[in-house]
Each structure stands twice: as structure tokens, then as C-alpha cells.
MDAnalysis code that builds the backbone (N, CA, C; Angstrom):
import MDAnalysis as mda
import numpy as np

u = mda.Universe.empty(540, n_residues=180, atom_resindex=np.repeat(np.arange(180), 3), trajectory=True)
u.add_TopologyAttr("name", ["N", "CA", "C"] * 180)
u.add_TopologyAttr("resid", np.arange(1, 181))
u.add_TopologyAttr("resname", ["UNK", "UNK", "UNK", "UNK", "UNK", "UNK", "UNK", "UNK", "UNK", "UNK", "UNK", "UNK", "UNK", "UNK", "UNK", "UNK", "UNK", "UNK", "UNK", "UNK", "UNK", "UNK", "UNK", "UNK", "UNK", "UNK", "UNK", "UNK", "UNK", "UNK", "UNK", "UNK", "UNK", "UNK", "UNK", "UNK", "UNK", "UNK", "UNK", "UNK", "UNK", "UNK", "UNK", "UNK", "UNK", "UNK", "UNK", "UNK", "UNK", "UNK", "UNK", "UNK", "UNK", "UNK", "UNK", "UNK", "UNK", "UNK", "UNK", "UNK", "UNK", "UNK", "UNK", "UNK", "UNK", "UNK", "UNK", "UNK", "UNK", "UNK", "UNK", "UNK", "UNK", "UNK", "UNK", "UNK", "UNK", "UNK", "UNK", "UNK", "UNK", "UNK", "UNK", "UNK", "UNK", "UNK", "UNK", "UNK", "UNK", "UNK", "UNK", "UNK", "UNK", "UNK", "UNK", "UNK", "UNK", "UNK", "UNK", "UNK", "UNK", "UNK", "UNK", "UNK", "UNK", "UNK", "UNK", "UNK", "UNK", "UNK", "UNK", "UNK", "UNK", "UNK", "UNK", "UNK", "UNK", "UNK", "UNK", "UNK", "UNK", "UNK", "UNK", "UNK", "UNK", "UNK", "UNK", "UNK", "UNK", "UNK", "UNK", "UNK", "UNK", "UNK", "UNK", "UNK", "UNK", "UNK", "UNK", "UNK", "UNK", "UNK", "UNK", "UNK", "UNK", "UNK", "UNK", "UNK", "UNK", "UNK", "UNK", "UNK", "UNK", "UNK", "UNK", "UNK", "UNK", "UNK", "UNK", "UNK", "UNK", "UNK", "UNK", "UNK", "UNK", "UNK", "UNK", "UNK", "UNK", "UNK", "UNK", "UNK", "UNK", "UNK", "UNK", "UNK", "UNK", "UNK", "UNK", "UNK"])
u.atoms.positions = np.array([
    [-147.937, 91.414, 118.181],
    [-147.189, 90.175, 118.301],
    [-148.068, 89.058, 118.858],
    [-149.040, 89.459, 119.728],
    [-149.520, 87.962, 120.396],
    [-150.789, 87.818, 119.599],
    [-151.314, 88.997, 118.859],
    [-152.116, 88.451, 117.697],
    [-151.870, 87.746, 117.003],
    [-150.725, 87.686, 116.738],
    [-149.727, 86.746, 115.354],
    [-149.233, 85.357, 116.183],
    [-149.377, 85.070, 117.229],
    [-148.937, 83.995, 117.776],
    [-150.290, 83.256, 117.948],
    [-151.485, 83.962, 118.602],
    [-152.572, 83.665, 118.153],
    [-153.525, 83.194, 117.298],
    [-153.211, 83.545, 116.115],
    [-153.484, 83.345, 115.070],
    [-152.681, 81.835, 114.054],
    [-151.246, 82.041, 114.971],
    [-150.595, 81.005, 114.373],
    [-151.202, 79.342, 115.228],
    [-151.434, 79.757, 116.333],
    [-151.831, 78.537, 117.254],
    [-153.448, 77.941, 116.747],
    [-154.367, 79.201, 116.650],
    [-155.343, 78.997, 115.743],
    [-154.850, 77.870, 114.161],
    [-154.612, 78.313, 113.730],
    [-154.026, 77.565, 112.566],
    [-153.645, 75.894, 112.772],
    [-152.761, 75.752, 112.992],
    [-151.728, 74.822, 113.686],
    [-153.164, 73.824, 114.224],
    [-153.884, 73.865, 115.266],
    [-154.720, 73.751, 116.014],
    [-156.020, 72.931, 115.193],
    [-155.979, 73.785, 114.079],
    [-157.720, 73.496, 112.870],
    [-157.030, 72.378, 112.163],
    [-155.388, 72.080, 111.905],
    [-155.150, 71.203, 111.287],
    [-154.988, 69.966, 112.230],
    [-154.183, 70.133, 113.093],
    [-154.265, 69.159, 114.190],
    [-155.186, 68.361, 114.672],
    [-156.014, 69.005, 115.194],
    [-156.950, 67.920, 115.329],
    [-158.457, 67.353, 114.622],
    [-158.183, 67.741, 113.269],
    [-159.283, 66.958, 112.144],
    [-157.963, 66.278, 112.045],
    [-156.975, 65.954, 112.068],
    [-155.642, 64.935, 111.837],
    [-155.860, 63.870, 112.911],
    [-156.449, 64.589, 114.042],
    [-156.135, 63.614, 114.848],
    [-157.695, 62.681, 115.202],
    [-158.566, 63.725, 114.740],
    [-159.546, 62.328, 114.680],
    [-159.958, 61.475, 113.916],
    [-158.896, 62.076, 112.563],
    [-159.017, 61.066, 111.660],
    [-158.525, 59.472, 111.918],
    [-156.610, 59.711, 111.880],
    [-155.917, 58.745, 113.244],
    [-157.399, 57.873, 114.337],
    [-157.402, 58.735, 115.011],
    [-158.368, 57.902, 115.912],
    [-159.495, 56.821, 114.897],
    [-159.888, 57.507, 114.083],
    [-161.270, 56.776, 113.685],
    [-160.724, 55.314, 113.140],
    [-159.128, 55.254, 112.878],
    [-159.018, 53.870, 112.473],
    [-157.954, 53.341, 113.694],
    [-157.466, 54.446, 114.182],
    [-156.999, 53.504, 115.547],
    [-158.062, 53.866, 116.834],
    [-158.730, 53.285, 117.262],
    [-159.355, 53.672, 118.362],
    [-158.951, 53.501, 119.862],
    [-159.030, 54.585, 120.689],
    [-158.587, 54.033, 122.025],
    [-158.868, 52.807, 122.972],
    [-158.234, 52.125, 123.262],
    [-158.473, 51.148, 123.991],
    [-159.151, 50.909, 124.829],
    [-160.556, 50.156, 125.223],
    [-161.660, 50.124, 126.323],
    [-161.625, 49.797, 127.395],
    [-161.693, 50.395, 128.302],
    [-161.339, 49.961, 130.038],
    [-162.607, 48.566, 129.852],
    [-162.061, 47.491, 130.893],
    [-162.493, 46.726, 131.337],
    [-162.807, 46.621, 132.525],
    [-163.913, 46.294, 132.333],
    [-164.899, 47.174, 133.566],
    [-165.157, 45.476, 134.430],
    [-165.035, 44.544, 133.787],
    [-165.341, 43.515, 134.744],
    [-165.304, 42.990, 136.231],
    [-166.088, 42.944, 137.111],
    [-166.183, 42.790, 138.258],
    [-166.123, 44.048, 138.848],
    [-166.653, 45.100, 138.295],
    [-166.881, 46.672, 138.546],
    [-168.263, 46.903, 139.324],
    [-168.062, 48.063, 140.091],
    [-169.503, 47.853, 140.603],
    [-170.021, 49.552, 140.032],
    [-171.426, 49.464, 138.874],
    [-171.487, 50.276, 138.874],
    [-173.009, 50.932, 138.947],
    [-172.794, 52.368, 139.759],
    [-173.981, 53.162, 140.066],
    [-174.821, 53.871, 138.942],
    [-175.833, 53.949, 138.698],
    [-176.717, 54.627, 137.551],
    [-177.711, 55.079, 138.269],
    [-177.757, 56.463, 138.373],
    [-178.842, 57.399, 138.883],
    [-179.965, 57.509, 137.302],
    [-180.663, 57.549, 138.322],
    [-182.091, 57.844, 137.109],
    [-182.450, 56.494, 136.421],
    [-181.857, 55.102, 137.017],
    [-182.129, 53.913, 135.943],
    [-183.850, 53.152, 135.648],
    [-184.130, 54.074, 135.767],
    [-185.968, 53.503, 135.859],
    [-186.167, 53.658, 134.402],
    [-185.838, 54.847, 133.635],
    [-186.139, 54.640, 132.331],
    [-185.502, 55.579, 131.469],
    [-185.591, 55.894, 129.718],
    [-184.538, 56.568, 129.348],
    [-183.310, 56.438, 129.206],
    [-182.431, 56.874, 129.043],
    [-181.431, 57.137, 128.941],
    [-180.552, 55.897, 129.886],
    [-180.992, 55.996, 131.102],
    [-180.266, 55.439, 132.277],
    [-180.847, 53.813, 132.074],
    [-181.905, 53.608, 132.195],
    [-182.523, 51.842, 131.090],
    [-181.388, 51.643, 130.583],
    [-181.510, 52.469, 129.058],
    [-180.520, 51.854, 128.293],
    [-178.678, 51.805, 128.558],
    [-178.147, 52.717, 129.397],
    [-177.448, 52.491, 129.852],
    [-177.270, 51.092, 130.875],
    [-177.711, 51.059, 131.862],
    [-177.761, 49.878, 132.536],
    [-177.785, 48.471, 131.734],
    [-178.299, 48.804, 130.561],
    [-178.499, 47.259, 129.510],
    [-177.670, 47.274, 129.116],
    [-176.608, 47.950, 128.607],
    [-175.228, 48.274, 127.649],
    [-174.625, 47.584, 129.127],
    [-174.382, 47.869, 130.353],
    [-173.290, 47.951, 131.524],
    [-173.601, 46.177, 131.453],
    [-175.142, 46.149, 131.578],
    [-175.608, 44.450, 131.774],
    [-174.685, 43.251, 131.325],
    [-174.334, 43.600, 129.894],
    [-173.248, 42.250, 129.032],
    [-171.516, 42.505, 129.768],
    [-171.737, 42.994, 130.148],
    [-169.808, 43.311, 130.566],
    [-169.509, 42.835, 132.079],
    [-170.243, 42.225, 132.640],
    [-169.872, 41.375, 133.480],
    [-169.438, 42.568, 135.002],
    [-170.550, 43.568, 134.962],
    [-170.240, 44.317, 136.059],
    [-171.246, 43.873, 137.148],
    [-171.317, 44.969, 138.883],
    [-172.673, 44.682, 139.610],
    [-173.255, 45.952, 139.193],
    [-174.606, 45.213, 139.074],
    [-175.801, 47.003, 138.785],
    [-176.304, 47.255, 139.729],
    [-175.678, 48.722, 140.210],
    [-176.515, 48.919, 141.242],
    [-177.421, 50.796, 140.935],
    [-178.465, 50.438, 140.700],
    [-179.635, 51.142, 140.114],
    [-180.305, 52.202, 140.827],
    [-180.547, 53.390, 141.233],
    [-181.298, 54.242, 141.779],
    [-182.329, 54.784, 140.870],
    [-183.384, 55.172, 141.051],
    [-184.606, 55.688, 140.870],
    [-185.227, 55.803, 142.072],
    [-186.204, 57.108, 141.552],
    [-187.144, 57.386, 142.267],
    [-188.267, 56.312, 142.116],
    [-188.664, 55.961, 140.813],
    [-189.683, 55.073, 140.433],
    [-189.314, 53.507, 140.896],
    [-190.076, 52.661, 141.955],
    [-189.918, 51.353, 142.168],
    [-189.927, 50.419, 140.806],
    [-190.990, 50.613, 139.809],
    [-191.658, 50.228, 139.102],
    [-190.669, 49.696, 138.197],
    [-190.273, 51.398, 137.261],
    [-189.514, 51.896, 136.692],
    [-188.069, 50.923, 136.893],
    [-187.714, 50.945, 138.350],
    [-186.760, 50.220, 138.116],
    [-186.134, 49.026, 138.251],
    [-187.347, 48.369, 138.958],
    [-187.677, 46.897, 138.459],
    [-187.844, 46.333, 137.628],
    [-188.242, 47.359, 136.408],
    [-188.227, 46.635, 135.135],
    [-186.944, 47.186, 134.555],
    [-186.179, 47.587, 134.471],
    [-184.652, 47.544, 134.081],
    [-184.029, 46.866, 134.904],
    [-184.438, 46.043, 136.336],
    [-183.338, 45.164, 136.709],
    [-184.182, 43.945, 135.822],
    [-185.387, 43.648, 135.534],
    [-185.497, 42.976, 135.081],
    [-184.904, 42.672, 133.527],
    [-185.122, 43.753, 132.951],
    [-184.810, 43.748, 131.673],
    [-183.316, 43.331, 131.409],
    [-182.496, 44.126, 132.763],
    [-180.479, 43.361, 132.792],
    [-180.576, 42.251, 132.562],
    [-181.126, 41.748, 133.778],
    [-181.417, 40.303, 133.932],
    [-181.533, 39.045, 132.664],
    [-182.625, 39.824, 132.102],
    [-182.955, 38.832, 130.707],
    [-181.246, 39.118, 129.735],
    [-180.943, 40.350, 129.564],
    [-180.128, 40.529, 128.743],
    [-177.940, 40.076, 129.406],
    [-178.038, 39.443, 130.438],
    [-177.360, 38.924, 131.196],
    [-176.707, 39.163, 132.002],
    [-176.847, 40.240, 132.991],
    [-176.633, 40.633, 134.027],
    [-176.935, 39.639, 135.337],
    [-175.483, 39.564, 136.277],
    [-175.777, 38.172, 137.112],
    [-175.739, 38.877, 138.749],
    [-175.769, 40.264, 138.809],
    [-176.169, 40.911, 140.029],
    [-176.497, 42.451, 139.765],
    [-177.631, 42.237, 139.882],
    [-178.305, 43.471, 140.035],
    [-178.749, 44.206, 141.328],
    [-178.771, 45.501, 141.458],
    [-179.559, 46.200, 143.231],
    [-180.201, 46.914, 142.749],
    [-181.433, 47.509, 142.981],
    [-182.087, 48.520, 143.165],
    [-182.599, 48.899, 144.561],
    [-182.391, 50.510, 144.558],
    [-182.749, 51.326, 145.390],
    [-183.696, 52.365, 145.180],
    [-184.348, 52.401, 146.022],
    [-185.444, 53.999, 145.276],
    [-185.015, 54.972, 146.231],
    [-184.447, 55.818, 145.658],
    [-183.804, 57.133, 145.916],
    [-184.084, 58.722, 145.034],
    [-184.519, 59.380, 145.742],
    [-184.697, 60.886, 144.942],
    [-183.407, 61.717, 145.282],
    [-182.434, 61.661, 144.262],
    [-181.597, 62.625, 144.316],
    [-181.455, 63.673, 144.813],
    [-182.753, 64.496, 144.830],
    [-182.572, 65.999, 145.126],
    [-182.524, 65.965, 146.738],
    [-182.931, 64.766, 147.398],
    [-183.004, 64.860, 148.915],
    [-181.701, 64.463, 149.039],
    [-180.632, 65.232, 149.906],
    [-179.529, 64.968, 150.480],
    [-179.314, 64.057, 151.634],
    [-180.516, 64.041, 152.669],
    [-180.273, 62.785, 153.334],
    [-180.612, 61.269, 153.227],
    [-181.322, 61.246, 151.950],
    [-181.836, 60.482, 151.030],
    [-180.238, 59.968, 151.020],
    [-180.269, 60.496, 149.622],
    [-178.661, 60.153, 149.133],
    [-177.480, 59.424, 149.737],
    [-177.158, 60.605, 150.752],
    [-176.313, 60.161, 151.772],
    [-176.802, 58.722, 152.514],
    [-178.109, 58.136, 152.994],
    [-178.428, 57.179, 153.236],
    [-178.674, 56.088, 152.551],
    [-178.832, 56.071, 151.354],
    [-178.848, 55.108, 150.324],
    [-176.651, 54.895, 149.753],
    [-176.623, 56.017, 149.952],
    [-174.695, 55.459, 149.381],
    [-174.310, 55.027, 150.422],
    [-174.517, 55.240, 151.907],
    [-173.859, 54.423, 152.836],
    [-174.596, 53.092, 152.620],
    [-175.995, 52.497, 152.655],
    [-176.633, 51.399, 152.723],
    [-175.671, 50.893, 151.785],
    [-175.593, 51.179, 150.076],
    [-174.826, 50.505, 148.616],
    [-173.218, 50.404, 149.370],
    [-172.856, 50.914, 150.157],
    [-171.529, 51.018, 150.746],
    [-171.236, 50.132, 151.593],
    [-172.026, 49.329, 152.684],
    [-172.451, 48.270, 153.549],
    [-172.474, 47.066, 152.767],
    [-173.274, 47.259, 151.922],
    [-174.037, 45.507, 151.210],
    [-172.728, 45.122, 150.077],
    [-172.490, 46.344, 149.314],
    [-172.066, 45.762, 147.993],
    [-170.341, 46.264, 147.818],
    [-170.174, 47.324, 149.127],
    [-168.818, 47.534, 148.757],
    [-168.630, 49.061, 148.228],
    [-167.307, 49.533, 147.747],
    [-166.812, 50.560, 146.675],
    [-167.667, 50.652, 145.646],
    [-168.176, 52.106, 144.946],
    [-168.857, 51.802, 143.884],
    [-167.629, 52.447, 143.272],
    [-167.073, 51.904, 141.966],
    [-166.214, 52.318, 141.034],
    [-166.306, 52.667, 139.761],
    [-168.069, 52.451, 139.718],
    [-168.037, 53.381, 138.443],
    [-169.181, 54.301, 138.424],
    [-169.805, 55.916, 138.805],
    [-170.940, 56.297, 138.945],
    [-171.444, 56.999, 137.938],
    [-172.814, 57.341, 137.557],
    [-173.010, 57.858, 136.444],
    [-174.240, 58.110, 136.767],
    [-174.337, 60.077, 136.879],
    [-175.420, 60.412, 137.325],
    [-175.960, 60.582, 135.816],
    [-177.226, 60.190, 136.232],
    [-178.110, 60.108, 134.614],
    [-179.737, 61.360, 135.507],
    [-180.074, 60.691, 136.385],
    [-181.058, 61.566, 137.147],
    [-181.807, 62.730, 136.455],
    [-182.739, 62.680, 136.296],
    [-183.165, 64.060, 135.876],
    [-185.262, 63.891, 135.712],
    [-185.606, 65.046, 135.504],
    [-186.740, 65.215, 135.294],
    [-187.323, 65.609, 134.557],
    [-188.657, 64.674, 133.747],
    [-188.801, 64.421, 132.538],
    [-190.490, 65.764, 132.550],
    [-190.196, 66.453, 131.890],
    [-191.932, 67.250, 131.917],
    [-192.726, 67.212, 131.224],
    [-192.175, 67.194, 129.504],
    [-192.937, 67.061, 128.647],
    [-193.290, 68.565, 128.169],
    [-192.939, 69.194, 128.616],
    [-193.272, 70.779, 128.102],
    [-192.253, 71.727, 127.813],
    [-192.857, 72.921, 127.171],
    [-191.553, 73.881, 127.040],
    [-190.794, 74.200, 128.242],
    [-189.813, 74.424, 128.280],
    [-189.240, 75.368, 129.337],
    [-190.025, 76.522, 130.260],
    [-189.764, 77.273, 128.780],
    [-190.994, 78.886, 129.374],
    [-191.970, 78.541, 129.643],
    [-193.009, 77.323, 129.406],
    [-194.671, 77.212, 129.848],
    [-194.849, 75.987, 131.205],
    [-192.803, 75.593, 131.799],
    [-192.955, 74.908, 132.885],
    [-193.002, 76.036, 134.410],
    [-194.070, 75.440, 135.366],
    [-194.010, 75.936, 136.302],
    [-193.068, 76.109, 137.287],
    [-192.727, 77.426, 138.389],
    [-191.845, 77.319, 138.796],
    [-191.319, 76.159, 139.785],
    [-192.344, 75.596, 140.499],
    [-192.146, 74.587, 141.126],
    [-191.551, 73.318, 140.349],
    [-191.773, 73.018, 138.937],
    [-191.159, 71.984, 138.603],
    [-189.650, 72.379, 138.244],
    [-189.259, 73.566, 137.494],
    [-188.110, 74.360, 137.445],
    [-186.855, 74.199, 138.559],
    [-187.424, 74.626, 139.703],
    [-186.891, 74.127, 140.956],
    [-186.813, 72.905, 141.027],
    [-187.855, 71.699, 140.796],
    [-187.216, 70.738, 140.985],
    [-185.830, 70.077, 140.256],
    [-186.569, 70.803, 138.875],
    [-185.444, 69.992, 138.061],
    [-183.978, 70.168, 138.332],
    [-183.334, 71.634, 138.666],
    [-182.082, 72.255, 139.351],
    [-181.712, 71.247, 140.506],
    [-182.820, 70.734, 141.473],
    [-182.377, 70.121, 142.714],
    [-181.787, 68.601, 141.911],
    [-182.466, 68.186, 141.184],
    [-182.230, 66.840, 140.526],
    [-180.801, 66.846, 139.918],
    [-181.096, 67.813, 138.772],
    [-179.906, 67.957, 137.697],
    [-178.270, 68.344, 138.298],
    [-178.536, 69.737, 139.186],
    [-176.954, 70.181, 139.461],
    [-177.366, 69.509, 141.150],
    [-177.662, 69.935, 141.851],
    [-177.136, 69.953, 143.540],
    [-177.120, 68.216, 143.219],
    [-178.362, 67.431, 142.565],
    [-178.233, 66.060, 142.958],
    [-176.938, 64.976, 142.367],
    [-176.706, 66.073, 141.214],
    [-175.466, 65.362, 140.638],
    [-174.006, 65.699, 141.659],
    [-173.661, 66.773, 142.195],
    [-172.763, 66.920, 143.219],
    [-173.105, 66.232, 144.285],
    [-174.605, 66.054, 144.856],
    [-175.262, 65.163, 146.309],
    [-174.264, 63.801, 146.033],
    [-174.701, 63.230, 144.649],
    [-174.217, 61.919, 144.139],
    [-172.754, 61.505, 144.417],
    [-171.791, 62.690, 143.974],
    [-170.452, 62.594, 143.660],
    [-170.048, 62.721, 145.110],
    [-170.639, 63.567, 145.767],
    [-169.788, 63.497, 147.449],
    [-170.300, 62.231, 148.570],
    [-171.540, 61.546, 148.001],
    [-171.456, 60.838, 148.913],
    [-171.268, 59.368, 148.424],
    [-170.619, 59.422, 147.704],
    [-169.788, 57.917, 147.492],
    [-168.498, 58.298, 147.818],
    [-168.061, 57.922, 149.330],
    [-166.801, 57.557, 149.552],
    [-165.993, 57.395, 148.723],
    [-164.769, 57.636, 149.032],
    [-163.632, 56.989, 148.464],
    [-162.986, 55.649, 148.458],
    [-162.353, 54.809, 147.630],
    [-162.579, 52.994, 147.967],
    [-161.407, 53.415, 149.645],
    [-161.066, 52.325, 149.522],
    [-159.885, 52.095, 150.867],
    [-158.542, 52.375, 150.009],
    [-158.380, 52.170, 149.050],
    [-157.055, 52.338, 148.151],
    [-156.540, 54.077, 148.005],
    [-157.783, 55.067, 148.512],
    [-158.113, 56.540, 148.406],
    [-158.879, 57.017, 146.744],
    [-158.614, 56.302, 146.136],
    [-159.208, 56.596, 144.575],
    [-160.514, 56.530, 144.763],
    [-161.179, 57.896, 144.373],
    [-162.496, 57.841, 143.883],
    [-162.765, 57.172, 142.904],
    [-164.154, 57.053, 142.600],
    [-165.002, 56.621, 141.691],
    [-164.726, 57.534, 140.279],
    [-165.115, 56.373, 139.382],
    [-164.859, 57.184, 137.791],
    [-166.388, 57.654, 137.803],
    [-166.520, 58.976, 137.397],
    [-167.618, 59.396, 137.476],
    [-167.902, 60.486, 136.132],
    [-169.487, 59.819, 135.692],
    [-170.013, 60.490, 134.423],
    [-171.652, 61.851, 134.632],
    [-170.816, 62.375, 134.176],
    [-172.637, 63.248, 134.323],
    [-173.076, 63.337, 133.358],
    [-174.487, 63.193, 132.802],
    [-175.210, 62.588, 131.765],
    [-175.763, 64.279, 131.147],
    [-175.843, 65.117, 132.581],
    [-176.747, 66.591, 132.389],
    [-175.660, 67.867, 132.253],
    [-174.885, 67.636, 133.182],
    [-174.737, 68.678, 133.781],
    [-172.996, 68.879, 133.889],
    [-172.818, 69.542, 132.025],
    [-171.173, 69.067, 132.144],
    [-170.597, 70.345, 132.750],
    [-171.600, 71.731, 133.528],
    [-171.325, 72.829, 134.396],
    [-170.312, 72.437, 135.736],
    [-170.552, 70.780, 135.981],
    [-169.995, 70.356, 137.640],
    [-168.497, 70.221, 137.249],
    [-168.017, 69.412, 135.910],
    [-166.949, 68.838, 135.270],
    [-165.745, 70.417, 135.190],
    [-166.512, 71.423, 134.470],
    [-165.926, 72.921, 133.988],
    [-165.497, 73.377, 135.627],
    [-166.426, 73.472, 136.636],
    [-165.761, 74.518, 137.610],
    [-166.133, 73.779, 138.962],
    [-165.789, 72.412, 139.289],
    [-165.675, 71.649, 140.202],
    [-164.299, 70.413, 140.061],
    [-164.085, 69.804, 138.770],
    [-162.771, 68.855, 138.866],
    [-161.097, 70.036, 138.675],
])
């Protein structure tokens, strides 16, 4: 019997939703408006998190930028900037250090307020296989990818209203499955 109910939900299920993203593809969901948002981007020095920050740049939010790299992320506040972003922050912060973290989200917590929108992007770039990376970089990357993406999410307060931050992980959708 619960094979057959199984099987029927299977069914039901394969039609449903190619139905329903069809629907979607000509009605699309409606886009939060993010204006006067303040939002966090781990890893914004380059990659992924760059181009993110340039997309956030036209929508009329504050950027507030972490990297490890100064360089790196001076030239994506610069680059907002040109592309019209009218407040930008950068911080140089290494994720994987927890009192790092914790001291850079209280500082962004002081100057600029609630961050309400975060999006750990963070990660470490090697250039090599997996199997032919050393263990020391291995380790790092774990401290970056999972502990720094949870470091991220716990130490941005909650606003004063109690609502957390809308929060994206770019790596590590393991935190999303067996942490929300």
C-alpha cells in the first residue's frame, strides 16, 4: 500500500512541477526591494563576490564589503562606485578567524547600523586539484567555507525589531540543510 501511494505522489509530483516552472517562466516572482538596505558580501575582493557587489551597486543599497585582500577590495569599492553605488565600506577581514569576525561585525554594527542583507561568498581560491592540494590549504579552505560561513551568520546581531538578516551562502548549502 505505501508503495502505491508512493509511487502515486512520485507521479503527481513529475507533473507538477515542470507545470509549475513553466507558470513561473512567464509569471515571475516578484523582486524584493532592497533600497536603502545595508548589505554584507564576504569574499568581495574578487570573483564571484566583485560581481555580486556590482549587481547590489545599481539598486540603491549600502556596500559593506569584507575581504581579506585590501587591494582586492578597493578595487570593487571602486569599481561600485564608477557603476553607481553612493556608499560603500570596506573592511579587511579573514573569515576563518572568529575574533576577527566578531570584531569587524560589531565595528559594521557601530558605524553603519543593522546589516539586512548578508551573503557569505568567502572562500579560497588554489588553482589546483583537490587530491594534489596540501593539507594545510584543505584546512584552510573548511575554516573559510563552513565554520566562516556560520562565524558570519552568528555574529551579525539581530536588528532591534528581533529579525535577523536575510542571509545567502554562496558555498556551503550543508549550513541551510542541518542548521535553519
Amino acid at each position: 500500500m505505501n508503495f502505491f501511494l508512493e509511487t502515486l505522489m512520485v507521479l503527481f509530483l513529475s507533473i507538477y512541477y515542470p507545470l509549475e516552472a513553466f507558470v513561473k517562466l512567464f509569471l515571475p516572482a516578484r523582486r524584493k526591494n532592497v533600497v536603502g538596505e545595508i548589505v554584507l558580501i564576504t569574499g568581495a575582493g574578487s570573483g564571484i563576490g566583485r560581481l555580486m557587489a556590482l549587481e547590489f551597486s545599481t539598486l540603491g543599497v549600502t556596500l559593506v564589503l569584507w575581504d581579506i585582500s585590501e587591494e582586492g577590495n578597493k578595487e570593487t569599492a571602486r569599481l561600485a562606485k564608477e557603476k553607481g553605488a553612493t556608499e560603500v565600506h570596506t573592511y579587511i577581514c579573514d573569515c576563518s578567524k572568529k575574533t576577527e569576525v566578531y570584531r569587524i561585525a560589531d565595528q559594521v554594527k557601530r558605524e553603519l547600523g543593522d546589516v539586512s542583507i548578508l551573503i557569505n561568498n568567502a572562500g579560497i581560491v588554489t588553482g589546483k586539484k583537490f587530491i594534489n592540494a596540501p593539507d594545510s590549504l584543505v584546512e584552510k579552505t573548511m575554516e573559510v567555507k563552513c565554520n566562516g560561513s556560520l562565524l558570519d551568520l552568528q555574529s551579525i546581531p539581530s536588528s532591534n525589531d528581533g529579525k535577523q538578516p536575510w542571509a545567502s551562502c554562496q558555498h556551503c548549502q550543508f549550513c541551510w540543510t542541518h542548521w535553519s
